[in-house]
C-alpha positions as CSV (number, residue, x, y, z in Angstrom):
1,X,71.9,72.1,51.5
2,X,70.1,74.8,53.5
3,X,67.3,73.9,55.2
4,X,63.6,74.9,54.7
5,X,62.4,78.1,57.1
6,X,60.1,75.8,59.1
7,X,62.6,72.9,59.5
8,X,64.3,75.8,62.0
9,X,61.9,75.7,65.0
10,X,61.4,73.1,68.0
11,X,57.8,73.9,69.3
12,X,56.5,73.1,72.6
13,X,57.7,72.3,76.0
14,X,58.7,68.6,76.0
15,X,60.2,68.8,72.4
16,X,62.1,72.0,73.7
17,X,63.2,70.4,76.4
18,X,64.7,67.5,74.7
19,X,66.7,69.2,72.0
20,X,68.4,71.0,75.3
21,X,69.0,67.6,77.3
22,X,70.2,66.1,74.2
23,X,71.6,68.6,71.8
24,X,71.9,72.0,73.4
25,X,74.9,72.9,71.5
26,X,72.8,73.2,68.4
27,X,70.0,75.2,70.0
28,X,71.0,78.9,69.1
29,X,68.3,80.8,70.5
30,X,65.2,80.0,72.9
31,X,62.1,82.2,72.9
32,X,59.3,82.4,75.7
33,X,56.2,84.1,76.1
34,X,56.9,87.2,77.8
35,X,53.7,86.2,79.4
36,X,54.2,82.7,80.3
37,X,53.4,81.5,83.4
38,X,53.6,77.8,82.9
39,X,57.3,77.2,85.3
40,X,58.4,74.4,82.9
41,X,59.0,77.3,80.4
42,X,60.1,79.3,83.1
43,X,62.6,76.2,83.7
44,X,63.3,75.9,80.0
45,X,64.7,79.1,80.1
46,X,67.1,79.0,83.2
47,X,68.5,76.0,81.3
48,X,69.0,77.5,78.2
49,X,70.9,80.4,80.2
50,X,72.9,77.5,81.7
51,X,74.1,76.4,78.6
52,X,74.9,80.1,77.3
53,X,71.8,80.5,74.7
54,X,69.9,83.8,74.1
55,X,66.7,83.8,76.0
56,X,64.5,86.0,74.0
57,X,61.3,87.3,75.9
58,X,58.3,88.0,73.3
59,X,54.7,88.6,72.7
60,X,52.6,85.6,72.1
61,X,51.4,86.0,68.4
62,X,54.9,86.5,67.3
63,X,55.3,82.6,68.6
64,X,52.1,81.9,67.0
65,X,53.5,82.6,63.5
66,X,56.9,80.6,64.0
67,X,54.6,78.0,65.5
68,X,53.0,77.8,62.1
69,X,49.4,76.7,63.9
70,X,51.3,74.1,66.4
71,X,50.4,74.6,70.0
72,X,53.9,76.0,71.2
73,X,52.9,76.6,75.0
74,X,54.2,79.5,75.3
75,X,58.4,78.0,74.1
76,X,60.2,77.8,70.4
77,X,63.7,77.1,69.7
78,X,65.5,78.3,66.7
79,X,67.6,75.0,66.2
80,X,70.3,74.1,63.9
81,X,70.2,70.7,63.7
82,X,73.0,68.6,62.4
83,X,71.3,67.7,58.2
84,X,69.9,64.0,57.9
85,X,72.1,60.7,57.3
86,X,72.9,59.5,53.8
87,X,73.6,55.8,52.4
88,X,77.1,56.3,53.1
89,X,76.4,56.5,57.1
90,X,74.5,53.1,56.8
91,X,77.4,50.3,56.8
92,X,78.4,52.2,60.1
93,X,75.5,52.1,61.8
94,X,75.0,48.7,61.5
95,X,77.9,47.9,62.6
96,X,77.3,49.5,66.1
97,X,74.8,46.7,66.9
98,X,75.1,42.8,67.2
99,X,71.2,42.6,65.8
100,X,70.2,45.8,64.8
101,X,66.6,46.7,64.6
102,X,66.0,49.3,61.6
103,X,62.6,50.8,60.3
104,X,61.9,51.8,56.6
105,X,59.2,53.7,56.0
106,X,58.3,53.9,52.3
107,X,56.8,57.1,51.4
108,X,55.2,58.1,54.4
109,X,54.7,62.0,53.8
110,X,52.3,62.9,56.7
111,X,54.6,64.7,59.2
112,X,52.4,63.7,62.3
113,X,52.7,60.2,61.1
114,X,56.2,60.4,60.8
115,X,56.6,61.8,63.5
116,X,54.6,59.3,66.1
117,X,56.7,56.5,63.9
118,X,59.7,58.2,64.9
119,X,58.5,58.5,68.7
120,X,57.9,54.4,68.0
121,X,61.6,53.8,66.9
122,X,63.2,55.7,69.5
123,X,60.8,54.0,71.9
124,X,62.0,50.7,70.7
125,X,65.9,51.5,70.5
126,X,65.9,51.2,66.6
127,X,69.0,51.4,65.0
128,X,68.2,53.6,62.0
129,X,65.5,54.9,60.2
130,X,65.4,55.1,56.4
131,X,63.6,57.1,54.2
132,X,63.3,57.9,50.7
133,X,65.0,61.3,50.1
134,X,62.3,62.5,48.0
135,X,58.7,60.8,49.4
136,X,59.3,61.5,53.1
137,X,58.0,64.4,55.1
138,X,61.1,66.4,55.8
139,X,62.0,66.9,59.6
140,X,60.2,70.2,60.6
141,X,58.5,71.6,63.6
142,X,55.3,69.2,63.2
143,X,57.3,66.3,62.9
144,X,59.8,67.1,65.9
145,X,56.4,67.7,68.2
146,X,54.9,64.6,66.7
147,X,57.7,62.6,67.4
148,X,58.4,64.1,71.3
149,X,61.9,65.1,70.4
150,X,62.8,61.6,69.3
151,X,63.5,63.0,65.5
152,X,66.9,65.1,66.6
153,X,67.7,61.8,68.7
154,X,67.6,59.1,66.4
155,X,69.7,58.0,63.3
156,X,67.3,59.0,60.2
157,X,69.2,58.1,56.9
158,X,67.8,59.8,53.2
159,X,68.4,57.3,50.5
160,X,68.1,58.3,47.2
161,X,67.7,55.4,45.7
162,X,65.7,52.7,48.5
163,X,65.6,49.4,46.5
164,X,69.9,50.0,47.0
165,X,70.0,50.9,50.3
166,X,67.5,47.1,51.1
167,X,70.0,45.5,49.4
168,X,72.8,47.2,51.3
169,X,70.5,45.8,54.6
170,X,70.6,42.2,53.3
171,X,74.3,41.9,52.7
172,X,74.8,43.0,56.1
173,X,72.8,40.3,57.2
174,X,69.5,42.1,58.1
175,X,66.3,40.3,56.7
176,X,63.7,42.3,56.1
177,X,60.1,42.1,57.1
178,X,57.5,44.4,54.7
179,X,54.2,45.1,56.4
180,X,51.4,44.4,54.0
181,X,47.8,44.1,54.4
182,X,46.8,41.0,52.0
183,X,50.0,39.2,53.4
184,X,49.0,35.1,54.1
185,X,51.6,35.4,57.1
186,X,50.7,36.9,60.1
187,X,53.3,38.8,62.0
188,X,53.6,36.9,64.9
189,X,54.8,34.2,62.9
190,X,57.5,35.6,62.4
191,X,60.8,35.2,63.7
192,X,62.1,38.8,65.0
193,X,64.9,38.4,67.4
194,X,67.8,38.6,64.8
195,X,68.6,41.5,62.6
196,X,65.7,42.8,61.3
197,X,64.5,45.9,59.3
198,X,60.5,46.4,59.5
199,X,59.3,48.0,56.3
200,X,55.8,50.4,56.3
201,X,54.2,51.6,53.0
202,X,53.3,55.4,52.9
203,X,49.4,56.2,53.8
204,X,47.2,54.6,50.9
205,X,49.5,53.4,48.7
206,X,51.6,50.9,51.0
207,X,54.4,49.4,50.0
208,X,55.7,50.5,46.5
209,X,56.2,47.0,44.1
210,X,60.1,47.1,44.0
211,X,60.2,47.7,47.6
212,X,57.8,44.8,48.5
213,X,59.7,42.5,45.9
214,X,62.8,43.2,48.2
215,X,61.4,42.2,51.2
216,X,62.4,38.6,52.6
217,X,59.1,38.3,53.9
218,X,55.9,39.9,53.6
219,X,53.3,39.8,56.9
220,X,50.3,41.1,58.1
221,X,49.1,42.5,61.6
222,X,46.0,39.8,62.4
223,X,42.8,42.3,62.6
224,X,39.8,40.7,64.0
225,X,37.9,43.2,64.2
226,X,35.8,44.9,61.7
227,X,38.7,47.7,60.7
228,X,40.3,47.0,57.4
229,X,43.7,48.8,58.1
230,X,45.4,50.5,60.8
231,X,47.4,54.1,60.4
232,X,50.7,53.9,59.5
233,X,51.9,55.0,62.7
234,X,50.2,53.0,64.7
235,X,51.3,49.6,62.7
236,X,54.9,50.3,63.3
237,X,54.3,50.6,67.0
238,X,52.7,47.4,66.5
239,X,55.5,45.9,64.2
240,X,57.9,47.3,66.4
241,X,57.2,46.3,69.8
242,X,56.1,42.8,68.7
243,X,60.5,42.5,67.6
244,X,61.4,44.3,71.1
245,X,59.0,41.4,72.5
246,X,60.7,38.5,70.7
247,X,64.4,40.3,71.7
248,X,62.9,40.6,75.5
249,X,62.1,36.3,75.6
């Protein structure tokens, strides 16, 4: 499956930077500002030469268009990365951890919220990520930014059918913890030093009903303030660190 124009480009210094620490073989072209100069770009590009990839000099609007509005100080990358995970990939992953730690967003199609939720599981050392094949923001140039590089380093698997892949989770022996707002549990109640998956709901519509009926257990993050609901992104920070807590005690 080819992938959309704007899935092609890495924007901005530290995103650029990690797609070449981490997977330079798939970078096939950098370009710079032939004005830039910012030496991390200047950097950028001696490294790029290092690992044999065109460095292409050009004028500043031409970045601005690939940039498509993203602040891309003065560095893009045109970047074939390798396509997303399937269900097929999940029994495998699992297996590479003794209590693996996996986040499922449901229908979260905001690609700077996916993308900060991505920076959160890489953050966290998740295991995996699922997401619904066809309610997800796909992996472009906003969501690689937003996520600091972590989307082109972590395991994100495209399910096309969730409710299946949950129950692939549980027979593995991961329970799973759905983050719900009217939940009567709070999530520190919970106990999330085992194999766990943390389930998030998309912006406004949370968790879908066969998702949440899947869920071993359903919590909520104790707010005492006046604030109803947190972002999405910022909740599975929450979730997340909370379980990286537990794992640390």
């Amino acid at each position: 499956m080819s992938r959309k124009q704007d899935e092609r480009w890495v924007v901005g210094i530290n995103a650029v930077a990690s797609v070449l620490e981490n997977d330079a073989v798939n970078v096939r072209e950098l370009r710079v500002d032939a004005r830039a100069r910012n030496p991390r770009v200047q950097e950028l590009a001696e490294q790029a030469r290092g690992h044999g990839i065109a460095v292409q000099r050009v004028a500043a609007d031409s970045l601005d268009r690939l940039s498509d509005g993203l602040r891309h100080q003065g560095v893009v990358a045109d970047y074939a990365a390798v396509n997303a995970l399937d269900e097929s990939d999940l029994p495998e992953l699992l297996e590479r951890s003794e209590k693996p730690l996996v986040l499922v967003l449901d229908g979260v199609t905001d690609p700077h919220n996916f993308g900060a939720c991505l920076r959160s599981a890489a953050a966290a050392g998740v295991t995996a990520v699922l997401v619904p094949r066809d309610k997800s923001a796909p992996i472009n140039a906003t969501v690689r930014k937003a996520s600091a590089g972590a989307a082109d380093r972590i395991p994100v698997v495209r399910v096309t059918n969730l409710a299946r892949a949950l129950e692939v989770l549980k027979q593995a022996g991961v329970w799973l913890v759905g983050l719900a707002g009217e939940a009567e549990q709070s999530l520190y109640s919970i106990e999330l030093s085992g194999a766990i998956a943390i389930v998030m709901g998309g912006e406004g519509e949370g968790l879908r009903r066969l998702t949440r009926e899947h869920c071993d257990y359903l919590a909520r993050i104790p707010m005492p303030g006046d604030t109803e609901s947190l972002n999405v992104s910022v909740a599975t920070g929450v979730a997340l660190f909370e379980a990286v807590r537990q794992r640390q005690v």
